[in-house]
C-alpha positions as CSV (number, residue, x, y, z in Angstrom):
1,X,15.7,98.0,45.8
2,X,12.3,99.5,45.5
3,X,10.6,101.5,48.3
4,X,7.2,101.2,48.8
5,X,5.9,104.9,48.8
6,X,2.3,105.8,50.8
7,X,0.1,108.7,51.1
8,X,-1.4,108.2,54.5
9,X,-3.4,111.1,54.2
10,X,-4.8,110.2,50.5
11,X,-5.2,106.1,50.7
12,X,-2.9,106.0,47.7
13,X,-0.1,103.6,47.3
14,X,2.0,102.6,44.7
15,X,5.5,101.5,44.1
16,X,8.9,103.6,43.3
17,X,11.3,102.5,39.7
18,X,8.1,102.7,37.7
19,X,8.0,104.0,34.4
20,X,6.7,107.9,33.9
21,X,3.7,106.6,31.9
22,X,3.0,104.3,34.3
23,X,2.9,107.4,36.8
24,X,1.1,109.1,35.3
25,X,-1.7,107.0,34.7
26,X,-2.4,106.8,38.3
27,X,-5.4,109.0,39.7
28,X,-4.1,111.3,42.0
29,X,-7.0,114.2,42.1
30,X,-7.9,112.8,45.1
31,X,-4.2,113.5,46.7
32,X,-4.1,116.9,45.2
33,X,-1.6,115.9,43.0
34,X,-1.6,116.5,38.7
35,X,0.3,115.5,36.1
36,X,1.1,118.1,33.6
37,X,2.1,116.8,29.6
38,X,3.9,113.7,29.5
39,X,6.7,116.0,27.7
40,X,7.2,118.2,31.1
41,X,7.8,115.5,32.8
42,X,6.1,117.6,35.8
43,X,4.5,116.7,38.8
44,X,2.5,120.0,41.0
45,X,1.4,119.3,44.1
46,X,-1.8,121.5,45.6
47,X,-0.6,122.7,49.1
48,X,-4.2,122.7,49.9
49,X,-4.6,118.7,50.4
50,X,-1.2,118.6,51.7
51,X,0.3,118.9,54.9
52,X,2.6,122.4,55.3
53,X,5.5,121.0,57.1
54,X,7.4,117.3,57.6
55,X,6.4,116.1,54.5
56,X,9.0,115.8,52.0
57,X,9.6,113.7,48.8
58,X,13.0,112.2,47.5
59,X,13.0,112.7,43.3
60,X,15.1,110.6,41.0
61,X,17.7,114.2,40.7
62,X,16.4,116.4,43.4
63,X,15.5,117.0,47.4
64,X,11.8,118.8,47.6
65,X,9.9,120.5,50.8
66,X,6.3,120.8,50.3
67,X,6.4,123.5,52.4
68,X,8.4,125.6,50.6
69,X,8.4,124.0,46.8
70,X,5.3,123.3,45.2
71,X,7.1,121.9,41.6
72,X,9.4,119.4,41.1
73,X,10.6,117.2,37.5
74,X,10.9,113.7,36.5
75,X,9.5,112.6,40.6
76,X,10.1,109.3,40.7
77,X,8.8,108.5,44.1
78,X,10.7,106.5,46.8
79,X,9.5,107.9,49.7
80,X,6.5,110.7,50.5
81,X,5.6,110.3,54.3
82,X,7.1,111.6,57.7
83,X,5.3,109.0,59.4
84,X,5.8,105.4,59.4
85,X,4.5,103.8,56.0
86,X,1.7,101.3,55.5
87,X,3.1,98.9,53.8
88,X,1.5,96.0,52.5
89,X,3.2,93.6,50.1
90,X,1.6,93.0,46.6
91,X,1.2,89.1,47.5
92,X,-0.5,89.7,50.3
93,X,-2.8,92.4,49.0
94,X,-3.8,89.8,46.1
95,X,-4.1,87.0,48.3
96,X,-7.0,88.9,50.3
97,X,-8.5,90.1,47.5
98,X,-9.2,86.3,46.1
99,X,-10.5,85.8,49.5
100,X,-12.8,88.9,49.2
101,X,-13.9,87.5,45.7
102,X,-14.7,84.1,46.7
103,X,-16.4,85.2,49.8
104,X,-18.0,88.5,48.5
105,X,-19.2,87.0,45.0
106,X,-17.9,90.3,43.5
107,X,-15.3,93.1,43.8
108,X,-15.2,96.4,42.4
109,X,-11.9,98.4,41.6
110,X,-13.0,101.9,43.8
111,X,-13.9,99.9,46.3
112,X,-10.7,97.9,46.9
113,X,-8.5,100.9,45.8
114,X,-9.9,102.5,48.9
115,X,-9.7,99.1,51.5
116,X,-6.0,98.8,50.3
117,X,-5.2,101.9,50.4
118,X,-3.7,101.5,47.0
119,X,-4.3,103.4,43.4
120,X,-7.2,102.0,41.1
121,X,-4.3,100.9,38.6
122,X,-2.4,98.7,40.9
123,X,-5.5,96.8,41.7
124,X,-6.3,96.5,37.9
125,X,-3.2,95.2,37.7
126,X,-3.5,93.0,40.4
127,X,-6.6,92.0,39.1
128,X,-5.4,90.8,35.3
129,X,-2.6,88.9,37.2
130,X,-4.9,87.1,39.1
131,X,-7.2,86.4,36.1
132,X,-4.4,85.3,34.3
133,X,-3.5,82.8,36.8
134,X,-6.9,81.6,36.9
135,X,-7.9,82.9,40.5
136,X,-10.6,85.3,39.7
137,X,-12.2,85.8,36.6
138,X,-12.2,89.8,35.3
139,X,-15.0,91.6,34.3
140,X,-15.4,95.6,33.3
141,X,-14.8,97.4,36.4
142,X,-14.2,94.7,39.3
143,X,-13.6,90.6,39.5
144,X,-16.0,87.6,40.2
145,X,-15.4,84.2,41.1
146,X,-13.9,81.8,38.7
147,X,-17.0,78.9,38.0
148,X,-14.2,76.3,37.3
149,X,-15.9,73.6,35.1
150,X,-13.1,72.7,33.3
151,X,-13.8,68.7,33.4
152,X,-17.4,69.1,33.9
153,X,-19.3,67.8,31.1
154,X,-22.7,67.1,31.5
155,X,-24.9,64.9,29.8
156,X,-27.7,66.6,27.0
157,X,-30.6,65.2,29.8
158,X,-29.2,66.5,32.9
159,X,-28.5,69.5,31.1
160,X,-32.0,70.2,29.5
161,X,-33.3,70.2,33.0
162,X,-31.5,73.4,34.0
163,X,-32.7,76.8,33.0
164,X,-35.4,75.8,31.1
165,X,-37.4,79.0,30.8
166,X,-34.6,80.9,30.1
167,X,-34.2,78.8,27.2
168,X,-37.1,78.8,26.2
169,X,-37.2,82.3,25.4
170,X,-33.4,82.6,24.2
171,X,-34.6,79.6,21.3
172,X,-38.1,82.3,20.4
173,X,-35.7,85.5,20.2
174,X,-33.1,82.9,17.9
175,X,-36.0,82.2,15.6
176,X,-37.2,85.3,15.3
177,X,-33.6,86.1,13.5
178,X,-34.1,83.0,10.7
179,X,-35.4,83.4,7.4
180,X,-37.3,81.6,4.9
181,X,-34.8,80.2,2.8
182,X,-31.8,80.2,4.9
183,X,-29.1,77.8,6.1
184,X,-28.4,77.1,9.6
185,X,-25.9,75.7,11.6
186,X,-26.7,74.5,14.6
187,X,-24.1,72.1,17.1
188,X,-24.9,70.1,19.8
189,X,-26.6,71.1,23.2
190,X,-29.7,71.9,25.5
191,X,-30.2,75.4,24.5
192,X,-29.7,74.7,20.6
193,X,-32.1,72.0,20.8
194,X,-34.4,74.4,22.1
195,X,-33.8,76.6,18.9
196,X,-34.5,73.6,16.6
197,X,-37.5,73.2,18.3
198,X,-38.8,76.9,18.1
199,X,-37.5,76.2,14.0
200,X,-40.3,73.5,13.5
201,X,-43.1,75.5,11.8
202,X,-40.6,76.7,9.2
203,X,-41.2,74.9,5.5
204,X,-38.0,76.6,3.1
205,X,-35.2,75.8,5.8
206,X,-31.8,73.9,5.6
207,X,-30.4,72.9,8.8
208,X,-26.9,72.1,8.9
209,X,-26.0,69.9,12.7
210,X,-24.2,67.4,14.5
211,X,-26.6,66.5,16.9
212,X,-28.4,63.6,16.3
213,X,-31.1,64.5,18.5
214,X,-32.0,67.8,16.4
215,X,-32.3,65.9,13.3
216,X,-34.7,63.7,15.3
217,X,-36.6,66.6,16.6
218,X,-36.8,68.5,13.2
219,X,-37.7,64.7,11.3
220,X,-41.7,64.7,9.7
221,X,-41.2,68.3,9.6
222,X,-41.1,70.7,6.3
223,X,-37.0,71.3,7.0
224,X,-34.2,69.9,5.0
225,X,-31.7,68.7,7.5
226,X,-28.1,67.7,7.1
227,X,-26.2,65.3,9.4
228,X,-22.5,65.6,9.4
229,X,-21.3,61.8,9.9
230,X,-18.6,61.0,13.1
231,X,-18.1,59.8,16.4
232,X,-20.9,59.5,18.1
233,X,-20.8,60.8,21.7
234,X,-23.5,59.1,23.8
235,X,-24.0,61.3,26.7
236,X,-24.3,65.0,23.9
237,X,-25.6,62.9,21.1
238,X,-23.1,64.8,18.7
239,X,-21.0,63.6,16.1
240,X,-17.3,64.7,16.1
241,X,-14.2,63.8,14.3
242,X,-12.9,64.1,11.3
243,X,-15.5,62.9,9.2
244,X,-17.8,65.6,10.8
245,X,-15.3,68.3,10.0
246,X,-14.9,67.3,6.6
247,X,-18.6,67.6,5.8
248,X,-18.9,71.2,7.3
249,X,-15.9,72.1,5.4
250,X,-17.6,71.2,2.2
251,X,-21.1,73.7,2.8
252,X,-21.7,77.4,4.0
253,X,-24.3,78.3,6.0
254,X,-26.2,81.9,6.6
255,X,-26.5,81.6,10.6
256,X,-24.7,79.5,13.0
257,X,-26.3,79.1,16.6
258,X,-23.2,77.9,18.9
259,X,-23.8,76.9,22.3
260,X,-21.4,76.7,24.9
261,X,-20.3,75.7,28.1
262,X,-18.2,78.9,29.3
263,X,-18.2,82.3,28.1
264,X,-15.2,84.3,29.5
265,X,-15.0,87.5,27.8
266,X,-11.3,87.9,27.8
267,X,-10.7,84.1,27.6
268,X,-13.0,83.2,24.8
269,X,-16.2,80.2,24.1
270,X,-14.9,76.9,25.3
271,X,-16.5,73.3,25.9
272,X,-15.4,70.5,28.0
273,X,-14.7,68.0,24.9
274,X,-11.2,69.0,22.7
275,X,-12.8,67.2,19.5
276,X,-16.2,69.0,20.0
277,X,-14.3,72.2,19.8
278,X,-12.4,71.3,16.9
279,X,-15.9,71.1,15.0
280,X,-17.5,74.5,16.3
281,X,-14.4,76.1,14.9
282,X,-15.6,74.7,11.6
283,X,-18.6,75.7,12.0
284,X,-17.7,79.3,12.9
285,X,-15.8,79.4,9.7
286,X,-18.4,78.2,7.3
287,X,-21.3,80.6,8.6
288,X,-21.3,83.8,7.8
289,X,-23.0,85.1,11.0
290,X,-22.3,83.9,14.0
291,X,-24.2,83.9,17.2
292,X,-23.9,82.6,20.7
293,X,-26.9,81.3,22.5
294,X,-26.6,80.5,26.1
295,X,-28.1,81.3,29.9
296,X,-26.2,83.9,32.0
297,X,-25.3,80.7,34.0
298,X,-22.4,80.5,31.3
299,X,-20.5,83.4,31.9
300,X,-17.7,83.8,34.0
301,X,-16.9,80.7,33.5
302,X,-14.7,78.4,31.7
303,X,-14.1,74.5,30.6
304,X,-11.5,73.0,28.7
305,X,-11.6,73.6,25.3
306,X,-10.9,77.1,23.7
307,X,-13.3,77.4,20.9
308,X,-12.7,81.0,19.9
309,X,-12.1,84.5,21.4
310,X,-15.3,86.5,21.9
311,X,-14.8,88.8,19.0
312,X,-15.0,86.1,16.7
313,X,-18.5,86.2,17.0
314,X,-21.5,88.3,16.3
315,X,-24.3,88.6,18.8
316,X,-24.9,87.0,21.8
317,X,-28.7,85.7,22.9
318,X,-28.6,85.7,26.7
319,X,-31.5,86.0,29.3
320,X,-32.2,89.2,31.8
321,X,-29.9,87.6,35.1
322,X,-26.8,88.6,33.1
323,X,-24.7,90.6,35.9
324,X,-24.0,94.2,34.2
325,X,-20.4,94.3,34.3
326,X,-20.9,90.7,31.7
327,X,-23.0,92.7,29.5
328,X,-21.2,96.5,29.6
329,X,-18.0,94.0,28.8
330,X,-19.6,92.5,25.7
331,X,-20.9,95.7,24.5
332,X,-17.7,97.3,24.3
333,X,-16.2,94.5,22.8
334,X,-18.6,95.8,20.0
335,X,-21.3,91.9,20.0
336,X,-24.5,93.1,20.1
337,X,-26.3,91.4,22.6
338,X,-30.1,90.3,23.0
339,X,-31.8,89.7,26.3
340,X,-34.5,87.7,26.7
């Protein structure tokens, strides 16, 4: 059975059984406690931060008194407290911290390291488990809400009406990437629309899409365009299926502009529709630079349809509301990111 083990006097908490490198990757500078090699398998304890007499700790092969010892090996804690422990059980912890993110809008790991009482690397942990089961969605250094919009798949009009400014300026910083010459892929959407648009005045362009809408916006200009054929969906005005795989397989492109619908940085790009996602993979694969364009609106979020992890692309084109733990995390995922 494990023992929960608290530090009243530090706000530290974590549980006995666990593996030395797990142990030793918790902070305990703030309990007066060190770590030294993981060969030594030793833990010292600073007298200073600690009380002189009561407190005693129960090690794996050994009986220590604080007030007499101040080294002890292989400590696997099970219980450090002459006082009654705080215990709170790891369920329960995570089921208030999905309250705090949903009520909060955003958590930080300090912050609930010191409300739980608890080390920084139990509530990471906490944290992934909960991302993983879809409660809250993990960023660099704390949690957010999960945007859950899965099903939701809006149609091209009702989505050109949403963040329009910020679009507008994503679709001027994506032009300013394309040269003469080039080929460009470009799928279906509100803020690649906006891109074609900003593409107009070019006159030595090929533009590669499955948006019938782009090619109507780019006709009577100067730009070669090339439909894929397929099934057309009404409300996107894209063409998917096989027949607009099978064209895409057949070219390469230079750029590919992909827009999406959620951008979770440890889940991936995804997209309501499964067959929509089945072509931006294609498209990813034929163009040998890839870059997302999409409003901060976008991230921390997540619908349907995996389209790829996030290192699978690029650059990202994003506008200034991007929170700063979404951009930190994309930066060290090594995208360079733009924002407009």
């Amino acid at each position: 059975m494990d023992y929960p083990v608290s530090w009243a006097l530090a706000g530290a908490t974590w549980q006995s059984k666990l593996q030395p490198t797990l142990i030793k990757a918790i902070e305990l500078d703030r309990i007066g406690l060190r770590t030294a090699l993981p060969s030594g398998e030793e833990w010292i304890a600073n007298r200073k931060n600690l009380p002189s007499s009561g407190l005693i700790c129960k090690t794996s092969d050994a009986r220590c008194d604080f007030a007499s010892e101040h080294k002890f090996t292989k400590g696997i804690y099970e219980q450090v407290l002459h006082a009654k422990p705080n215990r709170i059980l790891a369920e329960e912890r995570r089921r208030q911290i999905i309250d705090l993110v949903n009520h909060q809008g955003t958590v930080l790991v300090p912050r609930l390291a010191r409300q739980f009482s608890t080390s920084e690397v139990t509530i990471r942990q906490d944290l992934e488990a909960l991302h993983n089961q879809g409660y809250v969605h993990r960023t660099h250094g704390g949690a957010l809400p999960v945007r859950s919009a899965a099903l939701l798949d809006r149609a091209l009009s009702e989505k050109e009406k949403l963040h329009r400014r910020e679009k507008h300026r994503i679709a001027a910083a994506a032009a300013r990437l394309v040269k003469e010459r080039q080929s460009v892929v470009l799928d279906s959407g509100s803020t690649t629309t906006a891109v074609a648009r900003a593409l107009r005045n070019f006159h030595e362009l090929t533009i590669i899409t499955n948006a019938v809408n782009i090619a109507a916006e780019l006709a009577g200009t100067s730009i070669q365009v090339i439909l894929t054929g397929g099934i057309l969906r009404e409300d996107s005005f894209s063409l998917i299926g096989p027949l607009a795989e099978s064209a895409l397989e057949r070219l390469s492109a230079d750029l590919l502009f992909l827009g999406v619908d959620g951008f979770d940085i440890n889940f991936g790009l995804t997209t309501p529709n499964l067959l929509e996602a089945n072509v931006n993979r294609v498209m990813m694969k034929i163009a040998r630079h890839r870059i997302v364009v999409c409003d901060s609106s976008k991230f921390a979020s997540r619908s349907l349809s995996l389209i790829a992890a996030a290192s699978d692309i690029h650059q990202v084109i994003t506008d200034r509301n991007i929170s700063e733990l979404d951009l930190t995390a994309l930066k060290e995922a090594g995208i360079n990111v733009t924002v407009v």
